[in-house]
NUKOLGU-211631 format. One line per 3 residues: their letters; for each residue z, x, y negated of C-alpha. Coordinates in steps of 0.2 Angstrom, whole numbers, padded with zeros to 4 digits. Layout:
a> Z:X:Y  ...
% end
This chain:
xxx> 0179:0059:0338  0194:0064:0346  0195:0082:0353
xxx> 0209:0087:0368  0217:0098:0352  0219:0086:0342
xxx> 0230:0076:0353  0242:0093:0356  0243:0096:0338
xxx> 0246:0077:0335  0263:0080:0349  0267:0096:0342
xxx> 0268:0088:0325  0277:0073:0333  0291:0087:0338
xxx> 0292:0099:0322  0297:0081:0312  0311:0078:0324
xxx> 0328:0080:0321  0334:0079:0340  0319:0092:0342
xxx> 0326:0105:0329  0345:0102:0334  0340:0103:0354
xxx> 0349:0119:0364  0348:0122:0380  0366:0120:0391
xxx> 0365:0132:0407  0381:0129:0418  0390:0146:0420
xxx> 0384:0154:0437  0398:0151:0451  0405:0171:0458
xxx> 0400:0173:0477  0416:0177:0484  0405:0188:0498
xxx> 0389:0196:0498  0376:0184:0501  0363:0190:0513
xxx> 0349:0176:0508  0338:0176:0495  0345:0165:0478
xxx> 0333:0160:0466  0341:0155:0450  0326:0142:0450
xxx> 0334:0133:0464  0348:0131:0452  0340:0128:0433
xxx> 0339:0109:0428  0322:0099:0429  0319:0089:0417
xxx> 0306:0072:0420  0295:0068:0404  0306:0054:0400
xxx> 0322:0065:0400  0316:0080:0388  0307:0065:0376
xxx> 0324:0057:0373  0332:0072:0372  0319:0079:0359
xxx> 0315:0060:0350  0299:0060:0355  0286:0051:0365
xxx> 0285:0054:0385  0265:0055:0379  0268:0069:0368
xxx> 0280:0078:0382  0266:0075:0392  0253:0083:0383
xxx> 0265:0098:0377  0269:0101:0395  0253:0100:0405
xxx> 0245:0114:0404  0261:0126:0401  0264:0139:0413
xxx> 0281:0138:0424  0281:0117:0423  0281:0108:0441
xxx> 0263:0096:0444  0266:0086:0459  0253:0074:0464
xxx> 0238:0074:0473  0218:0074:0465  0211:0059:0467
xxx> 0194:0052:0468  0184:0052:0450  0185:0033:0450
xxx> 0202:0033:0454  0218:0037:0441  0225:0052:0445
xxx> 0245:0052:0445  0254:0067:0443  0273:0071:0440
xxx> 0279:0084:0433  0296:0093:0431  0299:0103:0417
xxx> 0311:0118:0420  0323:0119:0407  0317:0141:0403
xxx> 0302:0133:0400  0307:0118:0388  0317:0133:0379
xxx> 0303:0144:0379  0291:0129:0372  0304:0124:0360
xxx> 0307:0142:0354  0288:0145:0351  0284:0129:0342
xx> 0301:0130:0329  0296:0145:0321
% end
């Protein structure tokens, strides 16, 4: 029988034997000077990089599924998608903010 934990400890596994995993760094651009006071509001979110599954699994030599099931229920990672009916699949994107890959990959390398 298969339990939802096993398939997390599986991915997590999956990552702590890759090389690209251990190696990984995150790269944040150097924030640009405002050369006036800005009076709006400026989210450094609205500047962090996303990455899609895909992205962060070839970044990390891993499976997209393992991505998936690292990410899905962390706090901080972007679901888009709608609920669909029970006999329907359900799709849902997400976006993975690169704090949170940091703060994932700090937790699970110690």
């Amino acid at each position: 029988m298969i339990h939802a934990h096993d398939s997390i400890a599986d991915a997590i596994a999956e990552l702590r034997s890759s090389e690209k995993f251990r190696a990984w760094r995150p790269v944040r651009p150097e924030p640009e000077p405002d050369p006036e006071p800005q009076y709006e509001h400026r989210s450094y979110l609205t500047k962090e990089v996303h990455f899609a599954p895909d992205e962060l699994a070839e970044l990390w030599g891993v499976s997209v599924d393992s991505i998936r099931r690292i990410f899905r229920d962390e706090p901080g990672v972007l679901k888009i998608g709608e609920k669909s009916p029970k006999h329907k699949r359900q799709y849902l994107t997400l976006r993975i903010p690169e704090s949170v890959a940091e703060r994932v990959h700090q937790r699970l390398s110690e």
